[in-house]
Structure formats: C-alpha cells, structure tokens
C-alpha positions as CSV (number, residue, x, y, z in Angstrom):
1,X,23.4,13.4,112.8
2,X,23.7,10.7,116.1
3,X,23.7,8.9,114.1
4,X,24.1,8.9,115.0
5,X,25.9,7.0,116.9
6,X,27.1,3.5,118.6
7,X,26.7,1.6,115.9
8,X,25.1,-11.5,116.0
9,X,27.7,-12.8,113.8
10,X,26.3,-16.4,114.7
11,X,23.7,-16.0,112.2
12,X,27.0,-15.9,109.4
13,X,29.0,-18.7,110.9
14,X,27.9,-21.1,108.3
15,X,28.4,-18.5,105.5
16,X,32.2,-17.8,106.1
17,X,32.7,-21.9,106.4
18,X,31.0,-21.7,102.7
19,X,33.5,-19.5,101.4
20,X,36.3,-21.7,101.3
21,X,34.0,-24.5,98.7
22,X,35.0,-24.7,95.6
23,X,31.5,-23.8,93.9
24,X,31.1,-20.6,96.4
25,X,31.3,-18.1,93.6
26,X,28.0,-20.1,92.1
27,X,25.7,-19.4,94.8
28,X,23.1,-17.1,95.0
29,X,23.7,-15.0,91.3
30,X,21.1,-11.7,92.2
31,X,18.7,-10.9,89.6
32,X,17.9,-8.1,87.5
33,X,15.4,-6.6,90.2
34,X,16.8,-7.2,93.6
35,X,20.0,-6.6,95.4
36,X,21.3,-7.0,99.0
37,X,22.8,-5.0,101.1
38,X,24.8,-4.7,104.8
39,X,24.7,-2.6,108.1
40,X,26.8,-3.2,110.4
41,X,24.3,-3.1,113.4
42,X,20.8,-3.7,114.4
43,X,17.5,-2.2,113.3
44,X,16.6,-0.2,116.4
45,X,13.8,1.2,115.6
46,X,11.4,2.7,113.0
47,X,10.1,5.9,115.3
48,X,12.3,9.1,114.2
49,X,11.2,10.6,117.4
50,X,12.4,7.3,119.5
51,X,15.8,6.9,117.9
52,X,18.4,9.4,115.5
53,X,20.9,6.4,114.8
54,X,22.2,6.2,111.9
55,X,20.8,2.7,110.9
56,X,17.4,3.9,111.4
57,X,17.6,7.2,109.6
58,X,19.6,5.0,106.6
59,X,16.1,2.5,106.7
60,X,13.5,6.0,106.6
61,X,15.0,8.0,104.0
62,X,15.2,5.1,101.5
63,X,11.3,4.3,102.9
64,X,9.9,8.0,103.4
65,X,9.6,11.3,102.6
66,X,9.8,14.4,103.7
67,X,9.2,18.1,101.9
68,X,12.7,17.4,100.2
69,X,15.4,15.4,99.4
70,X,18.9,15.3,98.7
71,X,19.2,15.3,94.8
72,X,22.3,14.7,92.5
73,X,24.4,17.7,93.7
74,X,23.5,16.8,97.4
75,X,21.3,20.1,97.1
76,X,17.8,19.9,98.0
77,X,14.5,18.5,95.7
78,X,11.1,18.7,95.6
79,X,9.3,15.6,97.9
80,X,6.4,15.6,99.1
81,X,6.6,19.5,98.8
82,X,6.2,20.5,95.1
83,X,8.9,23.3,95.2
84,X,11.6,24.8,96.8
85,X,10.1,27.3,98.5
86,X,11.5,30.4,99.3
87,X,10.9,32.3,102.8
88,X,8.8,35.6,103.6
89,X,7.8,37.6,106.0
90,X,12.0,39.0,106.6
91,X,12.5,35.1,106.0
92,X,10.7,33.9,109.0
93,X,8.0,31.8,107.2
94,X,7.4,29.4,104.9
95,X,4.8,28.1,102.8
96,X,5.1,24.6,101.4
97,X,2.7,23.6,98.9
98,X,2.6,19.5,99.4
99,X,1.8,17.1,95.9
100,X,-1.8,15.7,96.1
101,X,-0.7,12.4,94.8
102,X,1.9,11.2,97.6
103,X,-0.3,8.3,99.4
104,X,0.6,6.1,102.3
105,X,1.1,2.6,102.2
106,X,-2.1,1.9,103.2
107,X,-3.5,3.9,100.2
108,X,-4.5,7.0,102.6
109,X,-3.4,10.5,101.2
110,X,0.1,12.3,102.9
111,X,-1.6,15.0,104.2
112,X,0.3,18.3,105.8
113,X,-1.7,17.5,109.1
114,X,0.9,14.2,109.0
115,X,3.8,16.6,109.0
116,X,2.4,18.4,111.9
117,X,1.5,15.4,114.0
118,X,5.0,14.1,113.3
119,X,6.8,17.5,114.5
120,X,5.0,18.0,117.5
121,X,5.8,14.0,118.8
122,X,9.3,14.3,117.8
123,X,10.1,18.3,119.7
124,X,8.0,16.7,123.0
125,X,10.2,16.9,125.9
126,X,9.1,12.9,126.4
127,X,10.9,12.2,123.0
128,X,13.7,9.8,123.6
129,X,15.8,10.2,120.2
130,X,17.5,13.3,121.9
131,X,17.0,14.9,119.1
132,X,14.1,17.3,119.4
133,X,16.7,20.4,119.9
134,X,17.1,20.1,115.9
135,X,13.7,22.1,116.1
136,X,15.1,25.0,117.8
137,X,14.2,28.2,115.8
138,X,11.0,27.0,114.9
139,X,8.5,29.4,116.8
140,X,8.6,28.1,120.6
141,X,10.1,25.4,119.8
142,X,13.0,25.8,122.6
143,X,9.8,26.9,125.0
144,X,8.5,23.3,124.3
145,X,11.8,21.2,124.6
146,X,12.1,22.2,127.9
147,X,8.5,21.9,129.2
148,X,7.4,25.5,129.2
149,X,4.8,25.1,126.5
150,X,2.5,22.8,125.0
151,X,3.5,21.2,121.6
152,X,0.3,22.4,119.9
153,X,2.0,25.7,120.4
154,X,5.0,24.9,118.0
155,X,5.1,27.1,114.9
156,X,3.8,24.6,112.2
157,X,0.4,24.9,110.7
158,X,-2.1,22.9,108.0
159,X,-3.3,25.7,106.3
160,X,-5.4,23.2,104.5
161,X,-5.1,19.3,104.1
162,X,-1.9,20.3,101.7
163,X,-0.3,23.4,102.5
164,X,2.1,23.6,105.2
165,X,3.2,26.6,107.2
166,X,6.5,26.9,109.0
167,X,6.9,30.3,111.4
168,X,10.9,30.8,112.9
169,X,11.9,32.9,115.4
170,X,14.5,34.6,114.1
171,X,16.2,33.7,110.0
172,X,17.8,30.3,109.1
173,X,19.5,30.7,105.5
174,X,20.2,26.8,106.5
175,X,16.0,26.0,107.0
176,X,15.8,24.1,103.4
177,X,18.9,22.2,103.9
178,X,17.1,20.8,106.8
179,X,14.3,19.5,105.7
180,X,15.9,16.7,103.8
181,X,16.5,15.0,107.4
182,X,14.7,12.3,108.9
183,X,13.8,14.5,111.9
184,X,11.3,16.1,109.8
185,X,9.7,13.4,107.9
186,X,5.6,13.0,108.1
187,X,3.8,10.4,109.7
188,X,0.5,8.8,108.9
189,X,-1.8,10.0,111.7
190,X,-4.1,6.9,111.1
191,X,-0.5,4.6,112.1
192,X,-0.3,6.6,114.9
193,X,-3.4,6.0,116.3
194,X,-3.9,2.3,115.5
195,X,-0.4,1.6,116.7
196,X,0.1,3.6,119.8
197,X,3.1,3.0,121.8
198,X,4.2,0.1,119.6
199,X,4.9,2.6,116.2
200,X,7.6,1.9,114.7
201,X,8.6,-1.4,116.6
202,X,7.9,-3.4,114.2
203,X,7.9,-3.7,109.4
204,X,4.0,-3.8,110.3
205,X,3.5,-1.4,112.5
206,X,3.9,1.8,110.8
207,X,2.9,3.5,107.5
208,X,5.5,4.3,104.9
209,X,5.4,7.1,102.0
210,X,8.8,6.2,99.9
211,X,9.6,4.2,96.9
212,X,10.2,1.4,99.5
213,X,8.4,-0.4,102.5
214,X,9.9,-2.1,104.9
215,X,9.2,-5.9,105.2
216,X,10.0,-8.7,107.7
217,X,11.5,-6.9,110.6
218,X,10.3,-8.2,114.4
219,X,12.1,-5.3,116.4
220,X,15.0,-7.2,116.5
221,X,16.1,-9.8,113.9
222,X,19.3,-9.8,111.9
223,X,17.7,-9.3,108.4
224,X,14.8,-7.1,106.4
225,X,13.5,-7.0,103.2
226,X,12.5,-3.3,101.4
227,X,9.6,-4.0,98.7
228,X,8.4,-1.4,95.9
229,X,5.6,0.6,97.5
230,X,2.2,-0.1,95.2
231,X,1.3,3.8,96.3
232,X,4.2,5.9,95.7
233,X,3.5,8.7,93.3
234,X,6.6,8.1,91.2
235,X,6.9,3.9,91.0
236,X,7.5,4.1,87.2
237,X,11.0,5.8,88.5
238,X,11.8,2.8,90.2
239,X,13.6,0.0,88.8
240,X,14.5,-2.6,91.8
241,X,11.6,-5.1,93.4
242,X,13.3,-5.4,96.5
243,X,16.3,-4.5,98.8
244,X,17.6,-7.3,100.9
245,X,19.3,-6.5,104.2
246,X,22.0,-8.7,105.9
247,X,23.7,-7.3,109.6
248,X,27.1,-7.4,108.9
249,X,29.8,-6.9,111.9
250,X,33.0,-8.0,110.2
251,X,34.9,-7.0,107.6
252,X,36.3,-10.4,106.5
253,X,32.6,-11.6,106.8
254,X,31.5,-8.7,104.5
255,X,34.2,-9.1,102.0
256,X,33.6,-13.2,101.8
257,X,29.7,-13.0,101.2
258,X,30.5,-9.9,98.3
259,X,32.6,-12.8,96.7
260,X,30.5,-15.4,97.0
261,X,27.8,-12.8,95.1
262,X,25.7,-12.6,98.7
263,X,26.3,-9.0,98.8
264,X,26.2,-6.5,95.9
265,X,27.7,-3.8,98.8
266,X,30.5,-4.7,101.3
267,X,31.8,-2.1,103.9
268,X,35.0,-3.0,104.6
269,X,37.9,-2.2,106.9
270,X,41.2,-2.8,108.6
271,X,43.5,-5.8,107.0
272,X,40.7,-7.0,104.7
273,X,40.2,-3.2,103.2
274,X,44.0,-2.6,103.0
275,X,44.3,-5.6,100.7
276,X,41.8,-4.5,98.4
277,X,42.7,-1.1,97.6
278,X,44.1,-2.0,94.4
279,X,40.8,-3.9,93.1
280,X,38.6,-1.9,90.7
281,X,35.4,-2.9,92.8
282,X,36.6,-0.9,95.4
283,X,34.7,2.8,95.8
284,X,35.9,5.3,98.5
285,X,33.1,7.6,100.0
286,X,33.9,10.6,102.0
287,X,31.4,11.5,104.7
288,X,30.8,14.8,106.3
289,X,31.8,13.3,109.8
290,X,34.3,12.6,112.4
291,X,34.4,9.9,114.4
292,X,35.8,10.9,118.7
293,X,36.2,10.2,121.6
294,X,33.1,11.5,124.1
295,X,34.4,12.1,127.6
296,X,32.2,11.6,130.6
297,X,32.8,14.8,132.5
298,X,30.1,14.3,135.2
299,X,30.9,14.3,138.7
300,X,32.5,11.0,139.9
301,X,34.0,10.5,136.6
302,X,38.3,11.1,136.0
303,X,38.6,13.5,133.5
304,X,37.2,16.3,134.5
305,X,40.9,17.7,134.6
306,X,41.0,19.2,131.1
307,X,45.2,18.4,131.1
308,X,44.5,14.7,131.4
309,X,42.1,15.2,128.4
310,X,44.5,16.9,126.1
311,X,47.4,14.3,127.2
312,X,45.0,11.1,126.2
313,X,44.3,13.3,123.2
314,X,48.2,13.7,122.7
315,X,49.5,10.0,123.3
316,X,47.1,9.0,120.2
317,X,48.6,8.4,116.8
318,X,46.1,8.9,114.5
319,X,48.0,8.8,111.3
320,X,48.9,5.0,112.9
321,X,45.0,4.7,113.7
322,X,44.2,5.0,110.1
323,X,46.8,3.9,108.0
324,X,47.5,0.3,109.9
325,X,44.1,-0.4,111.9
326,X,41.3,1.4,110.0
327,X,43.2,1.0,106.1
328,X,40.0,1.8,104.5
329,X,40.9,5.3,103.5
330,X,39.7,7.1,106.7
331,X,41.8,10.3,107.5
332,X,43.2,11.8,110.5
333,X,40.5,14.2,112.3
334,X,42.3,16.4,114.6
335,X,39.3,19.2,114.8
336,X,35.8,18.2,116.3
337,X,33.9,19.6,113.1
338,X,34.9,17.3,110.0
339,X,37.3,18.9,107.1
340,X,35.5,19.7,103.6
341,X,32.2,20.4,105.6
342,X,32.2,23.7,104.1
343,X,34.3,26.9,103.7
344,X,34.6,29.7,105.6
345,X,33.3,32.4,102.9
346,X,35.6,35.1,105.1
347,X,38.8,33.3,104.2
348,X,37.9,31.0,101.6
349,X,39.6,28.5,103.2
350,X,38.2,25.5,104.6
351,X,36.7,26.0,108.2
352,X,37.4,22.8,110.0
353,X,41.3,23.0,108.5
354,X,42.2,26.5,110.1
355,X,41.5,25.0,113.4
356,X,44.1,22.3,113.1
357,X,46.4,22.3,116.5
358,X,50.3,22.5,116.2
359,X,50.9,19.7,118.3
360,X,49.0,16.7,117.1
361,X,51.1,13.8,118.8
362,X,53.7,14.3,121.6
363,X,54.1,11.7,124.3
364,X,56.6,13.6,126.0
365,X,54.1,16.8,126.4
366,X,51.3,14.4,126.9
367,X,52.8,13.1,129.9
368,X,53.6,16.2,131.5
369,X,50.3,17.1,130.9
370,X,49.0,14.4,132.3
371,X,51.1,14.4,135.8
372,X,50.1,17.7,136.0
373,X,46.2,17.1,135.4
374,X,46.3,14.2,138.3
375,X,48.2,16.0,140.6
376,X,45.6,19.3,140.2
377,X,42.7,16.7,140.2
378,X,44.3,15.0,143.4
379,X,44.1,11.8,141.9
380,X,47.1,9.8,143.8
381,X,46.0,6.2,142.9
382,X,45.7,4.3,139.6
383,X,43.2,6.5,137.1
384,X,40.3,3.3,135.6
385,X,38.8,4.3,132.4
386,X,35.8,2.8,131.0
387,X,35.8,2.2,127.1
388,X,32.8,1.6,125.5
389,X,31.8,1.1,122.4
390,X,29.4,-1.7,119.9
391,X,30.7,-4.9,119.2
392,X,31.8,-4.5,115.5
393,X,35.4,-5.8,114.7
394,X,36.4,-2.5,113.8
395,X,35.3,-0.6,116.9
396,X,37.0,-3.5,119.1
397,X,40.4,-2.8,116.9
398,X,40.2,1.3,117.7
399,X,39.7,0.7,121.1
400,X,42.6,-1.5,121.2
401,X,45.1,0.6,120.0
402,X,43.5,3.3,122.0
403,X,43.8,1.1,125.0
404,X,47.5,0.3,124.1
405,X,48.2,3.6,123.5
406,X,47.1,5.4,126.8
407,X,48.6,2.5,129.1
408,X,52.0,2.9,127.4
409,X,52.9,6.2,127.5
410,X,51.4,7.2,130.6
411,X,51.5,5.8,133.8
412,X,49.2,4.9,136.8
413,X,46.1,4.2,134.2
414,X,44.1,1.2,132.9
415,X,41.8,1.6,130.5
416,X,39.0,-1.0,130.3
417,X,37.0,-2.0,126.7
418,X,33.6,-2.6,126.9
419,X,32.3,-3.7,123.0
420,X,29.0,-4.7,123.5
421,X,25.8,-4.7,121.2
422,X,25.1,-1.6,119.6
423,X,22.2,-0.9,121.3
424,X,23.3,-1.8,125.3
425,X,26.1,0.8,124.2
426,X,24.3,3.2,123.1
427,X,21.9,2.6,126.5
428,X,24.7,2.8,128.6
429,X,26.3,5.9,127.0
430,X,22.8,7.8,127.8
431,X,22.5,6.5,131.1
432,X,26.3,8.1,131.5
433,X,27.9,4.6,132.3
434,X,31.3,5.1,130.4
435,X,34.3,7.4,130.9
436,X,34.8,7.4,127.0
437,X,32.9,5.9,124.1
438,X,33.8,6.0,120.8
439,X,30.9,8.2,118.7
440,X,30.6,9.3,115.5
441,X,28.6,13.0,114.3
442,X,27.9,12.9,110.7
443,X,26.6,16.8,109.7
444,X,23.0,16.9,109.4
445,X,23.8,19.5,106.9
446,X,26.8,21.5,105.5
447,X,27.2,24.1,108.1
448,X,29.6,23.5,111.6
449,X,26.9,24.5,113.7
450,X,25.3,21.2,112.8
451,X,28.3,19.9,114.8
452,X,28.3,22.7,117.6
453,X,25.0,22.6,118.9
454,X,25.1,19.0,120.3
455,X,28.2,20.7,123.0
456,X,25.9,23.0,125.0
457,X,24.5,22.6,128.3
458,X,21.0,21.5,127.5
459,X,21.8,19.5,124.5
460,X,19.5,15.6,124.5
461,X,22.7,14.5,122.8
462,X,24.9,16.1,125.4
463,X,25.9,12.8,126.9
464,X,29.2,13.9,128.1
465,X,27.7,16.3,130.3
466,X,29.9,19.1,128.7
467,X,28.8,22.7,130.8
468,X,30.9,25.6,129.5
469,X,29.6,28.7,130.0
470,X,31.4,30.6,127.4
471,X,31.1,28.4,125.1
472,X,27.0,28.1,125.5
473,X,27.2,32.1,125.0
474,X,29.3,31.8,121.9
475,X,26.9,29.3,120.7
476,X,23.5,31.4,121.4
477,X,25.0,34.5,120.1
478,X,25.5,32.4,116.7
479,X,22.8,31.0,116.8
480,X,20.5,33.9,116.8
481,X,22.0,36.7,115.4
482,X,21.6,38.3,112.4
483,X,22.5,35.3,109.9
484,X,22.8,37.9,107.1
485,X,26.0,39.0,108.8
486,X,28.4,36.4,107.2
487,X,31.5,38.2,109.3
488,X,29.9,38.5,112.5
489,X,28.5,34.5,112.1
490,X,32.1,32.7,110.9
491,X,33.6,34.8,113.9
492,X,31.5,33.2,116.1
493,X,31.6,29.3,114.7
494,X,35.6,29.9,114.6
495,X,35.3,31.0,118.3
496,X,33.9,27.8,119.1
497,X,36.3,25.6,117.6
498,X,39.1,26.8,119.3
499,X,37.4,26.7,122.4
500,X,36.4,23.2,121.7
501,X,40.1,22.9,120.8
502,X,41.4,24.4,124.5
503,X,38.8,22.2,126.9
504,X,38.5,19.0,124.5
505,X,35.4,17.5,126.0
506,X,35.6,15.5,123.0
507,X,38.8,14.2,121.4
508,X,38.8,13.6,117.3
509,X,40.3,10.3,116.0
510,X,39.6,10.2,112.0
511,X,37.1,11.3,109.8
512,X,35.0,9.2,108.1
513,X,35.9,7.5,104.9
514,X,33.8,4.5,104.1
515,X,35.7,1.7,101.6
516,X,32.6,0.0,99.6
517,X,33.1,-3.2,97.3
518,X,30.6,-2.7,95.0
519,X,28.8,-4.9,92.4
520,X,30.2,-3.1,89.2
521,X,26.6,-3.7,87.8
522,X,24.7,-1.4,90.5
523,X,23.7,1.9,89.0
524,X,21.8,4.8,90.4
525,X,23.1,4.8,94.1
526,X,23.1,8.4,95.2
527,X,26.0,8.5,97.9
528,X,25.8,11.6,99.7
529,X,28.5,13.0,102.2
530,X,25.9,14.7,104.5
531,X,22.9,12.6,105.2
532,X,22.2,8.6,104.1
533,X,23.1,7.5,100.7
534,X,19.7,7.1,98.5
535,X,18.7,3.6,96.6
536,X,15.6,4.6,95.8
537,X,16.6,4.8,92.4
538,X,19.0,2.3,91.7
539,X,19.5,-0.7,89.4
540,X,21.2,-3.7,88.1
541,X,22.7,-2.9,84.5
C-alpha cells in the first residue's frame, strides 16, 4: 500500500520543556477507558478514493468496515460480509452475503448498494488516490481506469439491499486477501450526497461503520479524537471509550511524552530508539515493506542512465543506514519486494531473499559505474539531484547520510534535501518535482505482485515514470494467466525481480521494522505486518 507513502512540532514545544520538571511523570495518568496514540504526520484526508496514505488508511480501518478484516493470524474475517465466501463460476464470481445489523453512524443500515457506490468512485479515472488500478481484474475494471467505459459498467452488483456480487475477468486465488484493504471499504450513499465534494474533509463530514468514529478533525489540525460508535453491531466487544491522537514528528518528542504517561504508544527511532533497546517496554514490529529510493526518470531529469542508478545504489551503506541512523531494528532491504513477504512454494525458500545481488556496497565499482553512466548520458557538468522527502526527524537523518554518501564517493554531484510537510511532498512527488524521494510500499497483501504492479507503465502510483517494456509484458503475462499454474506464476514474479534488480528504477534502503514503547497495560492491539495494526479491540488491563 502508498501508503502509502511521504509520510508541526510547535504544537509540542511546551511538552518537551515539561519533561525535564520534577512532577512530569504525574501528569496526565490515562484511565481505564481511553488511551492516546501518535502518527507521525498529518490527517490528509478521510476519502479512500482521494488519498491511499498510510495515515489515512491507519484512521479507516480502525473506523470502518469492509466485507473482511484481518483477524488474529493476519488471515481474513467475516465484516460486514457474514462469511468467507468461496468463488464460482471457474472462480470468477463471488457472492457475499452482507450482516443486516451493520448500521452507519447516522443510524442508516450498510447496505451492499454502499459498497457499490464506493467502488465505482474509487476505480473513476478522476480518482486522485492513484489507486484505482487495485481494481484491475474486476470485470472492466482496466476498461474504466483508463476512460474506455463507464463506471456503472464495473463488475459489482446489489443483488438485493444485502447481497453483493463480484464478477473477475479472469481467477485471483489472492481476491479475499484483498478485501480487508481500505480500497474496498463501503460508503454511506446518504454521506455522499449530503457531502458532495467536501466527503471526507472533515470528522463531520462523512459516515462511519467501525467500532470507532472519528471526532474533532478540521482537515488539517495536529490532533483527533476516535469515540465508540453507538451503532456498531458488535459495541459489547469493545472495551475503550475513546482513542486520542497526537502528530508526533520526533523521536525524542515521542519518547519524552510516553514517559511523562502522554502516550501509551511511542514510535521511535535513531539515537533515542538505540538507547532503549534494552527496556522491557520496548516491542519490535516487522512490517511487510521496504522503504526506497523512487527515481525520476522523465525526460529532463539525470538518471535516466541506468549505470548512474546502480552506482548511487552502490555508494549506500545500508547496514550503516540502519544500525547507526535508523537503530530501531529496521533491516537492510537490498530487493524491491520486502523479505518474509511470502515463499516461493517452487523453492520453498523465501522469494524476496533469492533475489539478493552479490554486490551490495562497492564504491570503487560504483564509481566506475558512475563515470561511465555520465559520459554515455553526456553529462559533462556537475549532476544536481533533488531529495525530497516529509519533514520527520527520521526522514531528514536518511537523507543526510544519503546526501553524504553520494557526494563523497562520487564526484561532479550535489545532492539537494528538500524535507518538507508530508503532504507538499507527497504533491510535489506527483507533480514529478523531485529526482529522488524517499517512499515506502507496504504489501497490500502477501503476494510480490502487490509490490510489482505499481512499476508498469500505466500505473497512478507510477510516479517515477518507469516505462519498460519487457517488464510491462512480464507483468501482464502474470497477471493474467492461469493462476492455478503455481510454476508458470513464480517464474514470472522471479522474472521481474531481477529485472527490477538490472534497471533499478527504484533503489531499496531497509525494510521496515517499527520500534514501539508501549504502555505494558495495553491489551488487545492486533499488529499486523501487511495492512494497519487494529485497536478496535483493545484495552487497558
């Protein structure tokens, strides 16, 4: 997911002078029946078909529902949809029953016409998440993306006010997996309509059908509030009153408010994480996702030279990266799809691993690369980069050692951060206004083509403006062949990686390992490495 992806500490100033009182750890003891979290970044929005980042997609799965969700084993649960169902018609349809007592917030019924208004906003070409390609499969779904048919025509159906019909174009054995995602969450027909364009800009102006609602949200303060939901079908399941949220930037910052009992979660990295890994509080959460560098390869931009990729990919230590910058656990990534995603059930042997390359840091090859890249590219004078990335502590450190390492080992190059709000990066990286920003992909589910598709030609989230044509064939072949054929499929997905590997339109830097100080009293946190951990359930012993 884009989580997906770029994800003002002003508000805090008086909170890290409080640290240092003697009758800090006093303040602010949390009852039995509320807690308070972090993000590190703002709210952007509350519209799944206006933004995919991961701060938004955290905020709707611990506020909605979809036909599933993750359970304990990160495997998929009955939601809204009172089953797992199980596909016919040579496994190119399914039926979803839906529960008659799931209501929205405004007491109105979650009907299967919600999920099919919701669908066909998010797959519009007009959608701005860039993330209406994660319909592709569904019947003309693909036709639609790209303007050659009407979103009525997209293969979901209300068979009655709670049945819903799902027709593919060819088998997914992945389908179920992805209907725990965000992407394909309902939403109340009656918000859409008395909201209009401002849905989801705004606590108020949308309809929720989770354990939670979101409260006191403007579109763009620093702090929210999630209350229990009167009409959720299953409120006797759920234990906490409210969920406080604080925006977060810096690690020191997080770690001070956990002491002073202001958070019962702190993420935190760098020095401040590296110091703590002996306390007890301290949980270690591996994610399903890598964290890269996107490259700009559109005309006018630098690198379009794939030598001087794999030399700025070559110059960067990432055992250094993560052991003295990042010291929160994080692990090299040296392969665009993230390790322990999943095995490859022709070797046995995890996928993302196999791909590993046998030279993971080599100045001296870097810079030969490097001289030979500019001199193929013409490029006689000084190469500027553009860096971008948000404004967290934690990006600004990667960027600097990232910066430091590039202008060190190779010559006739400056690199130039720009750490800015998360969401003027994540504008400017759409708008193409960067020569690399650091992104993260976290797997939408456990399969690599959940990291592949995102590379072709035509991809919303296609950024870099990547255009491979062999790859692109590799990817449609996989895409649509005969899924039963395990051989055939992990041929294919192995294909890509390496090609991946050979052009390096993106370059990997670690995979994500989040460090969480944790309240040793808060119970019932699902923390899932593929998708949003789930506090729907969770308590204060």
């Amino acid at each position: 997911m884009n989580k997906k992806l770029l994800v003002t500490l002003t508000v805090f100033t008086s909170l890290m002078f409080t640290s240092c009182s003697s009758n800090s750890k006093e303040s602010s003891q949390p009852t039995k029946d509320s807690i308070t979290l972090m993000q590190n970044g703002e709210l952007q929005s509350l519209d799944v078909s206006e933004h995919a980042d991961l701060i938004t997609w955290n905020m709707l799965e611990n506020t909605m529902e979809g036909l599933y969700k993750s359970g304990k084993n990160h495997q998929p649960e009955p939601a809204i949809a009172t089953k797992v169902v199980q596909p016919t018609d040579n496994a190119t349809v399914y039926t979803f029953p839906l529960r008659k007592d799931a209501l929205w917030s405004n007491g109105d019924p979650v009907t299967a016409q919600d999920f099919v208004a919701a669908w066909r906003r998010s797959v519009s070409p007009t959608a701005k998440s860039g993330y209406n390609y994660i319909f592709s499969g569904i019947e003309n779904a693909d036709a639609i993306t790209t303007g050659q048919k009407k979103v009525e025509e997209l293969g979901v159906k209300a068979l009655d006010s709670h049945t819903l019909q799902v027709k593919l174009e060819h088998p997914m054995p992945y389908f179920n997996k992805m209907m725990v995602m965000p992407a394909f969450f309902p939403e109340s027909q009656a918000a859409l309509k008395k909201f209009g364009s401002k849905y989801g800009t705004s606590s108020d102006n949308l309809y929720y059908n989770g354990a939670f609602k979101l409260t006191g949200w403007s579109g763009s303060n620093e702090s929210w509030t999630l209350k229990q939901n009167p009409h959720y079908y299953d409120q006797k399941s759920i234990k906490l009153k409210s969920i406080k949220y604080l925006v977060v930037k810096d690690s020191t910052t997080a770690h001070e408010l956990f002491e002073q009992n202001k958070l019962d979660e702190a993420t935190v990295t760098g020095v401040t994480a590296k110091e703590l890994q002996k306390d007890p509080k301290l949980v270690r959460q591996n994610r399903a996702g890598n964290y890269y560098l996107r490259v700009n390869l559109a005309d006018g931009h630098p690198l379009s030279n794939k030598k001087m990729r794999q030399a700025l990919s070559l110059v960067i230590d990432r055992k250094s990266l993560t052991k003295n910058v990042l010291a929160d656990g994080s692990v090299p990534a040296y392969t665009y799809v993230a390790k322990d995603l999943t095995d490859d059930p022709t070797t046995e042997k995890d996928f993302a691993s196999a791909h590993t390359p046998k030279k993971t840091y080599d100045v001296k090859a870097a810079q030969k690369l490097w001289e030979e890249g500019r001199k193929e590219a013409g490029l006689n004078q000084k190469v500027k980069l553009t860096a971008v990335g948000d404004d967290q502590t934690v990006t600004k450190n990667i960027l600097e050692f990232i910066q430091s390492s590039v202008q060190k080992n190779l010559t006739d190059v400056e690199v130039t951060m720009r750490n800015i709000p998360a969401k003027s990066a994540s504008e400017e990286v759409h708008s193409g206004k960067f020569d690399l920003s650091k992104t993260l992909w976290l797997a939408d589910f456990a399969d690599p083509i959940s990291f592949m598709t995102i590379l072709t030609k035509d991809n919303p989230q296609n950024y870099g403006k990547y255009n491979d044509s062999y790859y692109d064939e590799l990817y449609k072949k996989a895409s649509t062949s005969d899924l039963n054929n395990q051989a055939k499929y992990w041929k294919l997905l192995n294909d890509l990686e390496e090609r991946l590997n050979e052009t390096m339109p993106v370059i990997p830097l670690y995979q994500m390992v989040e460090s969480h100080l944790v309240n040793p009293n808060l119970k019932g946190v699902l923390r899932h490495p593929v998708g949003e951990n789930d506090y729907t359930r969770a308590y204060l012993k």
